[in-house]
N, C-alpha and C positions, 0 to 999 in steps of 0.2 A: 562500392561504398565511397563517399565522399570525404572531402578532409574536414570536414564537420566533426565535431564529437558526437558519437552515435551513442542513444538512450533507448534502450528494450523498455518498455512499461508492460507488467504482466498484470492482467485485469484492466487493461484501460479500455475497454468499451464503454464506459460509461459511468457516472458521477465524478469522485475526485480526480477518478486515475485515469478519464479521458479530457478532464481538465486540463492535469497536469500535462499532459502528450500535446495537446496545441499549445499550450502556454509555453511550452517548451521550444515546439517548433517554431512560434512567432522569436524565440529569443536566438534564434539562429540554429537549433541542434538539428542533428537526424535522428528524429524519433521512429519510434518502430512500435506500436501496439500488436499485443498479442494477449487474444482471448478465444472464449468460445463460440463468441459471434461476432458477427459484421458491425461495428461500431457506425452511428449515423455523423459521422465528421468530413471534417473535410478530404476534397481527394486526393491531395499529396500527401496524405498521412498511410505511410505502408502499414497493413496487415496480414497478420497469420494466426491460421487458428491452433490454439493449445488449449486441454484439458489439463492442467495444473495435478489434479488427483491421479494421473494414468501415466506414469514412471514413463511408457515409452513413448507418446505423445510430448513429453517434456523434453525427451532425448533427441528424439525426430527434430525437434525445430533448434535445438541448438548445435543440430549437424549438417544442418543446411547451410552448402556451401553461399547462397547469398546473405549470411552469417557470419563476416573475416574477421570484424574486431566489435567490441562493449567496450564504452568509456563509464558507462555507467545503467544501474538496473533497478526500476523501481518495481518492488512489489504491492499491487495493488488489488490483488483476488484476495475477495471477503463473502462470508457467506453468515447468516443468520437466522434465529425465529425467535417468534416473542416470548415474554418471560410465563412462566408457568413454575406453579407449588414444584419441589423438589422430590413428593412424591407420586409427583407424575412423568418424574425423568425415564428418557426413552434412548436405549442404547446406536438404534440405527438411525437416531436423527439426532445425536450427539458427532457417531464416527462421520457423519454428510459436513458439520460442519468443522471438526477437525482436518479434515481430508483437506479443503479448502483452505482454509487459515492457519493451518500449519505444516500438514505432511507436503503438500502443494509447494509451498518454500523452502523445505528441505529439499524436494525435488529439483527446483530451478536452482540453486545453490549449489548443488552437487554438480549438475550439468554446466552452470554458467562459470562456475569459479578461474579455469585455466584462463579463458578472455578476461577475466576480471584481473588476474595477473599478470597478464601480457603487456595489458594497460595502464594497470597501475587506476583501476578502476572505484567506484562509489557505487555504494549501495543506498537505497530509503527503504525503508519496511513504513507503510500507510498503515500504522496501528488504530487506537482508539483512547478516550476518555474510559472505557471500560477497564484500560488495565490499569491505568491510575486510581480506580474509585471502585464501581464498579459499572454493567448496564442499567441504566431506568427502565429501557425498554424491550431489551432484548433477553432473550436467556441464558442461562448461567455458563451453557455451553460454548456462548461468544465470549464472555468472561474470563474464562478460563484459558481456552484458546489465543487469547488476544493477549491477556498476560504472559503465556510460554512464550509467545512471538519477543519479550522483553528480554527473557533470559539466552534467546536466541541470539540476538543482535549481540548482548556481552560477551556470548559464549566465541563468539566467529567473530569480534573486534582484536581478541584476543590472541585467536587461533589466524588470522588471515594481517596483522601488523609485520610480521614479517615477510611478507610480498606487498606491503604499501599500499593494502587496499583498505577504503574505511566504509563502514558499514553503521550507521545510522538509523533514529525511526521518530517518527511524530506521533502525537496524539492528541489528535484534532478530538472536539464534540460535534455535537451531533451540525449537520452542513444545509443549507436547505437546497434539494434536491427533489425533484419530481418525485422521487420513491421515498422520500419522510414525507410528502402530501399524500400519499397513497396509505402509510402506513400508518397516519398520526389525525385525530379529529384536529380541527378547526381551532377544538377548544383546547386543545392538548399542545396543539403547536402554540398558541399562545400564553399559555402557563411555561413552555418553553420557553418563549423570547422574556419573559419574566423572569425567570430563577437565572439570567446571566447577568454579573453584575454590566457589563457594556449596554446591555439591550435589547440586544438581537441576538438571532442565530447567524453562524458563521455564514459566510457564500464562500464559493471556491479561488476567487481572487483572495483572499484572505490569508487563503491555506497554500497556493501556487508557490508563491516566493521562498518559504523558507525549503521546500523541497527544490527549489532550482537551484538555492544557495547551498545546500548540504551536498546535489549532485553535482555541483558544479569546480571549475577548477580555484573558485576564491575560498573554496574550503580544502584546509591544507593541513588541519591538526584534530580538526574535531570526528571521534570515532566509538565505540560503544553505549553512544550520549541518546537522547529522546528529547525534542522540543515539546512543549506543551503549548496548545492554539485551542483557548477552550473561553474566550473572554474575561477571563477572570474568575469563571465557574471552577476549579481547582487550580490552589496554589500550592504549590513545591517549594517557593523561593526558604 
């Protein structure tokens, strides 16, 4: 390992959280993506594969000895489907996305924590405008999910202050990405760039900075907190 500060991204094969993992690496870090596939990025970006739902798949890759130190760990595995009546809820495609967006992060957190106090480590959880509001688009099962990832972060800000590790989350809307072109008409993405008061949907330079500045060492106080990056589309203040 280098004298870099080293950044694990879990789920960064692709959209924000392969965003984040170059953007990262252009700002000088060692980044390290780890997902279930081969991410189409550049080739100085190390990977390894992990299944986030498979307890020893998560163990496996935080016991690999080319694994010495975490300065910092973003969680970026997300999993979703679209919104449907409530009595059409379906138990085994509820547990597919909890598994993901939440038991998935209890997993890496159990396994990553001793580097994260070695280090004196940061954490980001890559949340959503769904736990502020709710989904538009997706279903109630990301919803739900995506809001316990909130009580997560205060629950372990709380529980992890006494080893100087801070743990953080955002809650970016919806980003434009090759899979909201897949997932959204023509006509739907543009009633989208409508309903934000800015104008537009986010892009991932948008979203990069304030996850580098929460991972980063110029963040030195802020810990069980959530930024919100949604144009103006929900306010908090």
């Amino acid at each position: 390992m280098s004298d870099k500060r080293h950044i694990v991204v879990i789920g960064g094969t692709s959209g924000l959280g392969l965003a984040s993992a170059e953007y990262l690496l252009n700002q000088g870090y060692d980044v390290t993506v780890v997902g279930r596939k081969l991410p189409k990025a550049r080739a100085d970006l190390s990977f390894y594969k992990m299944d986030v739902t498979d307890e020893e798949s998560v163990k496996s890759f935080f016991c690999k000895d080319e694994i010495s130190r975490i300065d910092g760990l973003i969680y970026s595995a997300g999993k979703s489907i679209g919104r449907k009546p409530i009595n059409e809820f379906s138990n085994l495609e509820y547990i597919k996305i909890h598994d993901v967006n939440l038991l998935g992060a209890l997993f890496v957190f159990k396994y990553c924590y001793e580097y994260l106090k070695q280090s004196k480590g940061k954490v980001v959880i890559i949340n959503s405008i769904a736990a502020r509001t709710y989904s538009e688009f997706s279903g109630i099962e990301y919803t739900i999910t995506k809001s316990a990832l909130s009580g997560l972060v205060r629950h372990l800000s709380a529980d992890w202050s006494k080893d100087s590790i801070l743990i953080n989350t955002i809650f970016p809307s919806m980003i434009e990405t090759s899979m909201l072109e897949e997932r959204l008409s023509s006509e739907e993405i543009k009633k989208l760039h409508e309903s934000i008061p800015i104008g537009r949907i986010a892009k991932t330079k948008d979203i990069v900075g304030a996850i580098e500045f929460l991972i980063s060492d110029k963040n030195t106080y802020i810990t069980g907190s959530g930024i919100d990056l949604n144009g103006g589309k929900f306010l908090s203040s």
